[in-house]
N, C-alpha and C positions, 0 to 999 in steps of 0.2 A: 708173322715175320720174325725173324730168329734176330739175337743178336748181332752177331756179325753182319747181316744184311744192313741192321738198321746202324752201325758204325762204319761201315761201308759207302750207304749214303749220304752221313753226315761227311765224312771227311769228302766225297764229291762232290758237295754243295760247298763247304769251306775252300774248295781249291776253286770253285767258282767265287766264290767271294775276291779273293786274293787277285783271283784276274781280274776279275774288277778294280780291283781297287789299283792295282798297278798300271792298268789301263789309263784311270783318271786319278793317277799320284799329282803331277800337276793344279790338278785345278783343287784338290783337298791340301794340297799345300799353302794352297796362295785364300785359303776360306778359312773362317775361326766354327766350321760344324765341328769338327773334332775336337779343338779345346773346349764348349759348354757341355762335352755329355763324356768327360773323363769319371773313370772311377780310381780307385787305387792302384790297379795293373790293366785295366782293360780301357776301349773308349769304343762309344756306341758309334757305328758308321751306316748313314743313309743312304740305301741303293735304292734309287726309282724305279730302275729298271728289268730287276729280278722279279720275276711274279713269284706268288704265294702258291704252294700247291693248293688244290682244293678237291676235295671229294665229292663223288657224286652218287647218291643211290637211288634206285629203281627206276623209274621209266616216269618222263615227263607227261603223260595225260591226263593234264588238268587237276587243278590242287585250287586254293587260298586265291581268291579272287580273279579267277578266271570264268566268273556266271555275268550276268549283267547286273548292273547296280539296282538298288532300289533305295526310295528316299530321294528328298532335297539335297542336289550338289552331288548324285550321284557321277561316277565316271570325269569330276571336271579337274583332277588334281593333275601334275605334270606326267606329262607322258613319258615311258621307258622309252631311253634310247637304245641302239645298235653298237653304240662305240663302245672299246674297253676303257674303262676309268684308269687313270691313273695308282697304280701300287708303290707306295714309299715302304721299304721293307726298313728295319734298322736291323744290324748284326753287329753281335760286340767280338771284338778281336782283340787279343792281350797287346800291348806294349813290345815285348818282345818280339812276337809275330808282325807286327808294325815294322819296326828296327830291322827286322829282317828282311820286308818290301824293300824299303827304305834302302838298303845295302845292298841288296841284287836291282834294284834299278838305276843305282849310282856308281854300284863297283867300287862299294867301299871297302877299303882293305880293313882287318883284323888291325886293333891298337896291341900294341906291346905296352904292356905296363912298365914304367920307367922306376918309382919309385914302391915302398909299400911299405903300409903303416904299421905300426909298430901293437900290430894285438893279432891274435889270431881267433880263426873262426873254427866252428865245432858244426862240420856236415853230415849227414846222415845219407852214406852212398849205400845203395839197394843191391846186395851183392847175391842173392837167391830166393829160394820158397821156401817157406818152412811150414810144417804141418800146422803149427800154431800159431797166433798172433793177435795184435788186435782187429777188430770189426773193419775199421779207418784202411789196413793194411792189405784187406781181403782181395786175394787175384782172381778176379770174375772168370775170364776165360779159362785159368787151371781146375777151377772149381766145379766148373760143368763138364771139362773135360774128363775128370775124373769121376764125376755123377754118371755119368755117360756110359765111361768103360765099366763100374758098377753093374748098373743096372745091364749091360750086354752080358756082362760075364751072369748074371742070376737070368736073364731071360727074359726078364720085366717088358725092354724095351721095345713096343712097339711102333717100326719109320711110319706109318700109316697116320699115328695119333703120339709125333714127340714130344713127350713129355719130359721134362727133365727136373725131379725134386733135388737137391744137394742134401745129403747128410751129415753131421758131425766131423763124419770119418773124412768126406769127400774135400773138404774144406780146406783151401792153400793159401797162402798168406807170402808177402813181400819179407821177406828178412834184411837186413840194413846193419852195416857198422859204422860207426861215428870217426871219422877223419879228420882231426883238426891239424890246418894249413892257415899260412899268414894272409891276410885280407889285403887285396889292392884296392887302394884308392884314392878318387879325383877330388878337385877341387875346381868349380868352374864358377870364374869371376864375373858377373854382366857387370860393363858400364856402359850409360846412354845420356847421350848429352838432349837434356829438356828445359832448354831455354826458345827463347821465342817460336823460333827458326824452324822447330823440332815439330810439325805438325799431330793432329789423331790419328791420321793413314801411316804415317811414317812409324808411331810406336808399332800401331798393329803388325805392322809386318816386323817388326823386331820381336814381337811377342810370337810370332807366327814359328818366325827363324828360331826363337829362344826355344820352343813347344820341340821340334823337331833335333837338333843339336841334343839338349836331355834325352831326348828318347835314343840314341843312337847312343850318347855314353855309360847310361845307365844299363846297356847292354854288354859294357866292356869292363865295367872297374865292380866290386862287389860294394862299395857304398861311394857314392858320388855326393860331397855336399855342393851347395849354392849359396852363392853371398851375392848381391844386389847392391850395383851404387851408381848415385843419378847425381850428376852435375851441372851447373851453370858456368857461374864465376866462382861458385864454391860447392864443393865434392861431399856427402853424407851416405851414410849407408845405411838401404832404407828394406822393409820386408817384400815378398815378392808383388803382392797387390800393388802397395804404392808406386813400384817400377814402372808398371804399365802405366799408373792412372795418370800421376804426378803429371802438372804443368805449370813451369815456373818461367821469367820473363827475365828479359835482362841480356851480359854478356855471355861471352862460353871461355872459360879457364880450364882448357884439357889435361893442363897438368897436375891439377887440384885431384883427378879423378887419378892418374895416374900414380902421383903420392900414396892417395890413400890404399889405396889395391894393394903395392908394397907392400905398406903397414899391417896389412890383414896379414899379408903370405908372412912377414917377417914374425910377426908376432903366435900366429894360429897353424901356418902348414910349413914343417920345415920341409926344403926342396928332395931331398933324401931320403923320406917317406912319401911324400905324396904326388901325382901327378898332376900339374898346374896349367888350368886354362885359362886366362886373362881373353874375355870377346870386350870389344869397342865399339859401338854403332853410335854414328852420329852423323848431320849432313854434310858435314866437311867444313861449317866455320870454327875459324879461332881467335881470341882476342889478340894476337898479336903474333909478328914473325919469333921475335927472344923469347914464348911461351912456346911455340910450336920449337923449336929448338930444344928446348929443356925438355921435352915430352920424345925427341928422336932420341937425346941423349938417356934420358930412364930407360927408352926402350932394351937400347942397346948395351945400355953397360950392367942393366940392373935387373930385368924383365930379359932378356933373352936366353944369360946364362944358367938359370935357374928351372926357365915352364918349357913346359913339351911344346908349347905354340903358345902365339901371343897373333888375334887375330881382331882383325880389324874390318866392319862392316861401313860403308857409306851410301847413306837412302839417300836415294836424288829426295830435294825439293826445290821448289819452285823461289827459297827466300835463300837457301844455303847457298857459300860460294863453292864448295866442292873443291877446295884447295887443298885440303889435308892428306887426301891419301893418294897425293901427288907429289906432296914430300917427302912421306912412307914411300912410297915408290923410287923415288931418287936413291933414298937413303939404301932402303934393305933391296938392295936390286936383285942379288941372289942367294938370299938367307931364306935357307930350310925352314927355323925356325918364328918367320913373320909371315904370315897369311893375310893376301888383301884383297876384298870383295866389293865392287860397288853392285848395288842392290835398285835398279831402277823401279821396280814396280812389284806386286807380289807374284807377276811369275817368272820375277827373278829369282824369286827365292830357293827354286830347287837346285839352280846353278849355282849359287851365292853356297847353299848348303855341300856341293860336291865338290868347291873350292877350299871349305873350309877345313873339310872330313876326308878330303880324298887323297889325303898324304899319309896317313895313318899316323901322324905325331903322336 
């Protein structure tokens, strides 16, 4: 089987993959299989229902235990069934390749970068072939094609028995010039309120939300950081692990969390370089109407004019009153820039996501 046959294949099994996986975008949105088997850029994804090729040689009559037993306890082990077993195949698919499901099933628009920071980057754009280069850099398909035209032009070749050796000579190579352009980049805030109210099913799906939101801007800004900050009645900023795990008891003081976010952008991202996400998830209590006031009033005087969006998630529970983003609602009735999502269950999550993502802030 040649080359091209066998990249042929693959890419018609990967575009099987992908309908799968857009098929059941859904129910892998609202499951943590994709978050325990990330790597750096890729994440391993369980299809059941893809079978495995499998080979088969020469002719079935009779092999390895097909005579009759002999000995004690002959023939009494479990009998071969008729049915086909179950195949869990796993396929790993980049991140980007994700983001891009992700974006043709949502119809998410392309982000404009608003702001960009202040360094630039040094890319290596691929601009031809060159006879030389390093091993790393070697263009397979030019290299045989040129083996190819070789050996036709000297007579070597025979279609009967293709053989194809590459020479020295034959050997093509990726050439590349170094571009350096200014780097854009995000900054996206979580806050979660984990006081009592805040349930394990209610992180999960903010974890879930969190998993999928990243993957989507990390396909837009060239370096996106994250900052983390979990509140009660008082606001700290903690690393990514703790976010999820943390479970604290008590009141909830939204505007403690809303303080401190400021403090980060004011201190670490000026608005003018950078592109600024501030998410909020929490069940909708708060300690008080005069706190929920001071937290419309940050939004609007201090968080709006600054971040590309300021979005705010609300997970039903069974303890929360779900009051909050009903004064967000009152308040920002037709502001561009506030984004408001309630999140009943995890298969809210893909609509919660195309509410969030589908303005292109």
């Amino acid at each position: 089987m040649s080359t091209l046959n066998i990249e042929n294949d693959l890419g018609r099994f990967r575009d099987i993959v992908k309908g799968r996986l857009r098929k059941d975008l859904k129910r892998y949105m609202g499951s943590g299989e994709l978050l325990g088997k990330q790597g750096d850029d890729v994440v391993s994804i369980p299809l059941p229902q893809i079978r495995i090729p499998r080979l088969r040689y020469g002719e079935n009559k009779g092999g390895v235990g097909q005579g009759e037993g002999e000995g004690e306890g002959a023939g009494q082990g479990p009998k071969a069934g008729d049915a086909a077993g179950q195949h869990v195949l796993e396929v790993d698919i980049t991140l980007d390749e994700l983001a891009e499901i992700l974006a043709d099933e949502l119809e998410l628009p392309r982000i404009e970068p608003k702001g960009q920071k202040n360094i630039t980057t040094s890319r290596d754009k691929y601009t031809g072939i060159a006879m030389q280069g390093p091993e790393s850099l070697r263009h397979t398909k030019r290299t045989f094609r040129a083996a190819l035209k070789r050996q036709i032009a000297a007579g070597s070749y025979n279609p009967k028995k293709p053989v194809l050796v590459p020479m020295k000579e034959d050997k093509r190579y990726r050439s590349w010039k170094a571009k350096t352009e200014p780097q854009s980049a995000a900054v996206v805030l979580y806050m979660m309120d984990v006081s009592g109210s805040m349930g394990r099913e209610q992180k999960e799906i903010v974890r879930l939300e969190c998993f999928w939101i990243d993957t989507w801007l990390r396909t837009q800004f060239d370096n996106v950081a994250t900052r983390f900050i979990i509140h009660d009645a008082v606001a700290r900023e903690v690393d990514r692990d703790t976010f999820f795990r943390t479970r604290e008891s008590g009141g909830t003081l939204i505007s403690s969390a809303y303080n401190l976010c400021m403090k980060i952008i004011d201190e670490d991202y000026p608005a003018d370089e950078w592109n600024i996400y501030p998410f909020h998830f929490s069940d909708g209590d708060n300690w008080s109407a005069s706190d929920t006031r001071s937290c419309l009033d940050l939004v609007e005087k201090r968080m709006k004019p600054i971040v590309n969006q300021f979005s705010y998630g609300q997970v039903e529970s069974e303890y929360g009153s779900g009051q909050f983003i009903k004064d967000l609602a009152e308040r920002f009735t037709e502001t561009e820039e506030v984004v408001l999502s309630r999140i009943p269950d995890r298969d809210g999550i893909m609509d919660s996501i195309k509410q969030f993502l589908g303005k292109g802030n």
